[in-house]
C-alpha positions as CSV (number, residue, x, y, z in Angstrom):
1,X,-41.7,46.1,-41.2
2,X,-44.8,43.9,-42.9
3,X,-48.2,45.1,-42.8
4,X,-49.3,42.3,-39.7
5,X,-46.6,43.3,-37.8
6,X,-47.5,47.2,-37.6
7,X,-50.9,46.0,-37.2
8,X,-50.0,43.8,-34.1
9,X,-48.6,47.6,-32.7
10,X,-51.5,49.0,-33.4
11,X,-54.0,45.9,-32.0
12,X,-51.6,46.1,-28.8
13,X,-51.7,49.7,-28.4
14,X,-55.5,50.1,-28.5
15,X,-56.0,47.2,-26.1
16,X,-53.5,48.5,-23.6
17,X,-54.8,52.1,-23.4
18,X,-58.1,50.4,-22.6
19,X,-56.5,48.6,-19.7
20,X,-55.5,45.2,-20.7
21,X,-51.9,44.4,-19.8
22,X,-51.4,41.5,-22.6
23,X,-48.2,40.6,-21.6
24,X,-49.0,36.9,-22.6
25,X,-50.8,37.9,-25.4
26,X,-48.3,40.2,-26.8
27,X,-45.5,37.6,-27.1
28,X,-47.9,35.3,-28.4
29,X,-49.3,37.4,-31.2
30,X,-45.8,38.2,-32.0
31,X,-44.7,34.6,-32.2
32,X,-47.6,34.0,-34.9
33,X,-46.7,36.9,-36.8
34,X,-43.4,35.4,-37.3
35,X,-44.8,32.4,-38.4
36,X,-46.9,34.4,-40.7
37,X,-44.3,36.1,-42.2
38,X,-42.4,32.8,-42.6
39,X,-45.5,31.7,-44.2
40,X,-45.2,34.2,-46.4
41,X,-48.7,35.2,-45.9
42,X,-49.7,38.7,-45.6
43,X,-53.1,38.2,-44.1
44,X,-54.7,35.6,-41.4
45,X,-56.2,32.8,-42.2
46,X,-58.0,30.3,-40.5
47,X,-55.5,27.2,-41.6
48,X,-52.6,29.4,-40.3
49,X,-54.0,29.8,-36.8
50,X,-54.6,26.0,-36.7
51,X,-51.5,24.9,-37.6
52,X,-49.5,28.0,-35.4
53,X,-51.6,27.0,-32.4
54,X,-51.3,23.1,-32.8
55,X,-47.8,23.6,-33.0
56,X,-46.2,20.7,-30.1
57,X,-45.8,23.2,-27.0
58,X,-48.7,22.4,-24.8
59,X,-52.0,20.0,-24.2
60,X,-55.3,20.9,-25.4
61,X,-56.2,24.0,-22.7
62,X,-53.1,25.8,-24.3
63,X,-53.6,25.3,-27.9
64,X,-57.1,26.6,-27.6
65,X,-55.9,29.3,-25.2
66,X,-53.3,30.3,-28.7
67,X,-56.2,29.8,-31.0
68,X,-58.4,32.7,-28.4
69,X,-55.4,34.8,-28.6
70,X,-55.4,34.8,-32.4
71,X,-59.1,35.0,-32.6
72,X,-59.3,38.1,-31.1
73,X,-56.2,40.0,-32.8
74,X,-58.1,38.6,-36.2
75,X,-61.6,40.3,-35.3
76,X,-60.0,43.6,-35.3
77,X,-57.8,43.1,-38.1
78,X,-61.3,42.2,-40.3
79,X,-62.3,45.4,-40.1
80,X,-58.9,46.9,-42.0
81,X,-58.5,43.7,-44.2
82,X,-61.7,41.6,-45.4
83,X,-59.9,38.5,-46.7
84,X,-58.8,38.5,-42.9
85,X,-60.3,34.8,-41.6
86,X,-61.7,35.0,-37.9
87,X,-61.1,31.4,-36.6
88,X,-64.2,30.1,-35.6
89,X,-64.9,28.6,-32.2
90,X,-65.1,24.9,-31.6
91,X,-62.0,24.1,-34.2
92,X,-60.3,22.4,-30.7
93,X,-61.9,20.1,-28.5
94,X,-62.2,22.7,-25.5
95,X,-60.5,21.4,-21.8
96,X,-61.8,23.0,-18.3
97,X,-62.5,27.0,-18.6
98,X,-61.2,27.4,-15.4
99,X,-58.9,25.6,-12.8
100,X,-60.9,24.5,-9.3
101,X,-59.0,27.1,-6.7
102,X,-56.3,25.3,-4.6
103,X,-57.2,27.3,-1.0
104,X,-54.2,27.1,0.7
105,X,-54.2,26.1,4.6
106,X,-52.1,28.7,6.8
107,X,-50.2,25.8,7.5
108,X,-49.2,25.0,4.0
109,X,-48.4,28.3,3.6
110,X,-45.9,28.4,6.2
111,X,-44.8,25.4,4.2
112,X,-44.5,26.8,1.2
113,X,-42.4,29.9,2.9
114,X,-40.2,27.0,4.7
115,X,-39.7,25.2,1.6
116,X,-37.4,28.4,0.0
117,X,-34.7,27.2,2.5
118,X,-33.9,25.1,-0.2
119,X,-32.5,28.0,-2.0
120,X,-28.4,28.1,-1.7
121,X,-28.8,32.3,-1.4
122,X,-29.9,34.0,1.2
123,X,-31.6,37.0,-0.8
124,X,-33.2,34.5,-3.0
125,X,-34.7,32.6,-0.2
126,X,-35.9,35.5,1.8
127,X,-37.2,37.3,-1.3
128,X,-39.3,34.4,-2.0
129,X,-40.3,33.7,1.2
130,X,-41.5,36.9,1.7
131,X,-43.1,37.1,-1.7
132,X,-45.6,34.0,-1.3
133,X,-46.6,35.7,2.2
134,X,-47.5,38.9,0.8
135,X,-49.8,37.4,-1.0
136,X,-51.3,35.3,1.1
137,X,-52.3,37.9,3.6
138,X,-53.2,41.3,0.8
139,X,-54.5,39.0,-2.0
140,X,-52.3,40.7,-4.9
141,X,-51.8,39.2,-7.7
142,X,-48.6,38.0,-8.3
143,X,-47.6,40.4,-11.1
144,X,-49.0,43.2,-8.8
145,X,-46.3,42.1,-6.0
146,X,-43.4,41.6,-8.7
147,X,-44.0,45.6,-9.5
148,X,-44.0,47.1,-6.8
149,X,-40.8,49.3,-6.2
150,X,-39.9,50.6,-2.9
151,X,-41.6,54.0,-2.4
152,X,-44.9,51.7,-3.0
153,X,-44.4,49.9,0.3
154,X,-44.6,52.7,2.9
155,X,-44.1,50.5,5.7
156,X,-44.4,53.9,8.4
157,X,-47.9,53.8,7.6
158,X,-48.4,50.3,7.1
159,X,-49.7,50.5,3.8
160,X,-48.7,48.8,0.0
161,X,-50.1,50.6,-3.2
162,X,-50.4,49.4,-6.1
163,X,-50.0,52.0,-9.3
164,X,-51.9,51.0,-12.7
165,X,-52.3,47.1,-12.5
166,X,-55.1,45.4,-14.2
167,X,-57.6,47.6,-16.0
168,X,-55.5,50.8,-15.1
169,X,-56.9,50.5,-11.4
170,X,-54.5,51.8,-8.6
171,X,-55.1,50.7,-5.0
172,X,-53.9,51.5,-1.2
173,X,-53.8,48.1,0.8
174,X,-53.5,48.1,4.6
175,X,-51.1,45.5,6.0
176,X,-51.4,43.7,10.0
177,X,-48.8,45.1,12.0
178,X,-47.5,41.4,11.5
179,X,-47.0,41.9,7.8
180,X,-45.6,45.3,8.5
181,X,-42.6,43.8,10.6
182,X,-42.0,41.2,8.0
183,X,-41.4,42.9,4.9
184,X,-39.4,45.2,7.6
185,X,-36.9,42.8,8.5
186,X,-36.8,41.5,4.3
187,X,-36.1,45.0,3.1
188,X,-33.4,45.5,5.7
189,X,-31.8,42.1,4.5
190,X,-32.0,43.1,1.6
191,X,-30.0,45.9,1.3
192,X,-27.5,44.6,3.4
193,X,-27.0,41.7,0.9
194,X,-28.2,43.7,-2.2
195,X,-26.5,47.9,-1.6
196,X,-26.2,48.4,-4.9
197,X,-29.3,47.3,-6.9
198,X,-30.2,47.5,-10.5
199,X,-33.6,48.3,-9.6
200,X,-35.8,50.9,-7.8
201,X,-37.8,46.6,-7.0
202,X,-38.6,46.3,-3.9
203,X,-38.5,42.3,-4.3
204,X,-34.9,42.1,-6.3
205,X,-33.4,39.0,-7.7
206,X,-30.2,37.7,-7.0
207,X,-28.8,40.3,-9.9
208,X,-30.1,43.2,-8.1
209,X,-33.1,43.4,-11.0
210,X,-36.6,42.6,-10.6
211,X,-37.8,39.3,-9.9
212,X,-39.4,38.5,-13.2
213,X,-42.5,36.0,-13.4
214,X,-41.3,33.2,-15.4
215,X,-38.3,32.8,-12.8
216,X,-40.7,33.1,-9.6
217,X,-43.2,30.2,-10.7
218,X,-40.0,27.8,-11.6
219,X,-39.0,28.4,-7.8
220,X,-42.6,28.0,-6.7
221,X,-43.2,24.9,-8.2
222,X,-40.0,23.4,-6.3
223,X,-41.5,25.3,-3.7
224,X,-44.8,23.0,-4.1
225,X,-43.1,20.0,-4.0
226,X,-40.4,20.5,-1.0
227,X,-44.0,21.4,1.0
228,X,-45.1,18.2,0.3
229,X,-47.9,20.1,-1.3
230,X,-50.1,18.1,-4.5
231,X,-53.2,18.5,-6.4
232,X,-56.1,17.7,-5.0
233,X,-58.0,16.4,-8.3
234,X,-57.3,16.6,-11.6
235,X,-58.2,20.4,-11.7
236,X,-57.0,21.2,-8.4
237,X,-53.3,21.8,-8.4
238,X,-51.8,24.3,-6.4
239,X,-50.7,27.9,-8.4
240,X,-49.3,31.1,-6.8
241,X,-52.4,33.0,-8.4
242,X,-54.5,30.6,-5.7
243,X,-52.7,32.6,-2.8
244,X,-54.9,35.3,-3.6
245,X,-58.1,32.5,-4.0
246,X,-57.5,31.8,-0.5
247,X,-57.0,35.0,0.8
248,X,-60.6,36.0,-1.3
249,X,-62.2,33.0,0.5
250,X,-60.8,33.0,4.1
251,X,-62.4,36.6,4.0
252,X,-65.2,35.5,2.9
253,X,-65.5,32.6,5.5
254,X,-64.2,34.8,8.6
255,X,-67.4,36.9,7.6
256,X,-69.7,34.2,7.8
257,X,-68.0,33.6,11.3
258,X,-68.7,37.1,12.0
259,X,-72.8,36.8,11.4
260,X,-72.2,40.0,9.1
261,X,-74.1,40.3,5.3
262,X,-71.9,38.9,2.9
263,X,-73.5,39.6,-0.2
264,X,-73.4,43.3,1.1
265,X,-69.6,43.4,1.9
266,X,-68.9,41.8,-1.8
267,X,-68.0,45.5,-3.0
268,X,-65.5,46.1,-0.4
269,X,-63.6,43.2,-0.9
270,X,-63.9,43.4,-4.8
271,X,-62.6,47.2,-4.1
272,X,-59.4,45.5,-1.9
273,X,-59.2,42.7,-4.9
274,X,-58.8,45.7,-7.6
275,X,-61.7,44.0,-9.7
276,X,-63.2,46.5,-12.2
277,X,-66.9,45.1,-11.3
278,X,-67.9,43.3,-7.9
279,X,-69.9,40.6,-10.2
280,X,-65.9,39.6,-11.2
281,X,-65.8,39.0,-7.2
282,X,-69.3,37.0,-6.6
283,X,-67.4,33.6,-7.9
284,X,-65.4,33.8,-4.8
285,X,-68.3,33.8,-2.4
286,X,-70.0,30.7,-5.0
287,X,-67.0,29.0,-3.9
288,X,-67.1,29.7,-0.3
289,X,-70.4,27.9,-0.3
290,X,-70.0,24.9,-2.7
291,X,-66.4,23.8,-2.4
292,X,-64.5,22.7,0.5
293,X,-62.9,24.8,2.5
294,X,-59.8,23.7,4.6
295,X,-60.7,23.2,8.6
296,X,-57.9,25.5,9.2
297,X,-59.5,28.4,7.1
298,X,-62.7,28.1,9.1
299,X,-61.1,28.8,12.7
């Protein structure tokens, strides 16, 4: 094994025991470190990031997203190897930091859920259905709701936790009686279609596995387009990760309804969120007050 590959265990290792999931980042890292070795360069160098990173995959937001990536794995490996060249910043012409939230209407959710008819399999359609309205009404992240097997969901008590996710946080999330009832009648489909699955999932593909992420935003981008859902501008598109947006912001909105202190409530709803700080939540009330918010989110 060459030297930058058992340093990419070790870079990995360190970051994930600190909380970071790199799951992106991992494969990445390990994509340049084949083109490294192919290289036949033993240590990182500025020229190779460049040319890994502009390699034709992606537009401008994801070559400098590859070029971060590398950046960082390069900062720790300076302090085992000093020819080791940190990439500096501004080496791409940088595109939008962050995406404009796409706050989803309960309409166009219901939409969204409709549009997974499409589907030819019953399991698939109902998994999928009941995925996107999961998390539209708890706010998970979508990788949160992909792990989750079934002795998380305890739907007696009417509660989903979630073990570990971002940061090594675990939380207990309440559900509405409503959302009770629905995963209900999905986990008894379920294992009438799917007895004998390959997974202790409690969302399971049509193999009886987990439902893996790559798969579930391919289906939610026909999804998207069966709705009759687009972008709104040029940095407004709708993403599964904006089903937790709008859950963040209806909240947010419904508490302005309410008369109640909103600044106050931020730490409650960044614990429910499962941010590691509350100022990672305050962005979500900037928004509720600068960018428009669906009629249908204000009722």
């Amino acid at each position: 094994m060459s030297p930058l590959r058992l340093a990419l265990e070790d870079y990995l290792s360190l970051r994930r025991s600190l909380g970071f999931k790199l799951e992106r980042a991992g494969k990445l890292l390990a994509q340049f470190v084949v083109f490294c070795e192919d290289a036949g360069a033993d240590v990182v160098t500025t020229e190779l990031a460049l040319a890994w990173a502009a390699l034709p995959e992606g537009g401008p937001n994801w070559v400098g997203h590859r070029l971060s990536v590398v950046r960082s794995f390069a900062r720790y490996l300076v302090f085992f190897d000093q020819r080791t060249q940190v990439p500096p910043t501004g080496l791409w012409p940088e595109g939008t930091h962050r995406a404009s939230p796409y706050l989803y209407s309960p309409a166009e959710v219901k939409a969204l859920m409709a549009a997974a008819s499409r589907f030819s399999s019953p399991l698939r359609r109902a998994t999928l259905s009941s995925i996107v309205g999961l998390l539209y009404v708890s706010g998970m992240r979508v990788g949160e709701a992909l792990r989750l097997d079934r002795h998380d969901v305890d739907l007696t008590q009417g509660l989903v936790v979630v073990h570990l996710s971002k940061f090594g946080k675990s939380r207990a999330l309440p559900l509405h009686s409503s959302t009770v009832d629905a995963l209900s009648a999905y986990a008894e489909l379920r294992d009438k279609l799917c007895p004998r699955p390959r997974s202790e999932a409690f969302f399971v593909s049509l193999a009886g596995t987990r439902v893996l992420y790559c798969n579930f935003h391919l289906a939610f981008v026909a999804m998207v387009s069966d709705a009759g859902i687009a972008r709104r501008s040029a940095t407004c598109r709708p993403r599964p990760h904006d089903l937790r947006h709008s859950f963040a912001v209806s909240t947010l909105v419904s508490w302005y309804a309410e008369g109640a202190d909103v600044e106050g409530r931020l730490a409650q709803l960044s614990t429910y969120l499962g941010h590691s700080d509350p100022a990672h939540t305050y962005w979500y009330y900037a928004d509720s007050r600068v960018i428009p918010i669906p009629a249908s989110l204000c009722v």
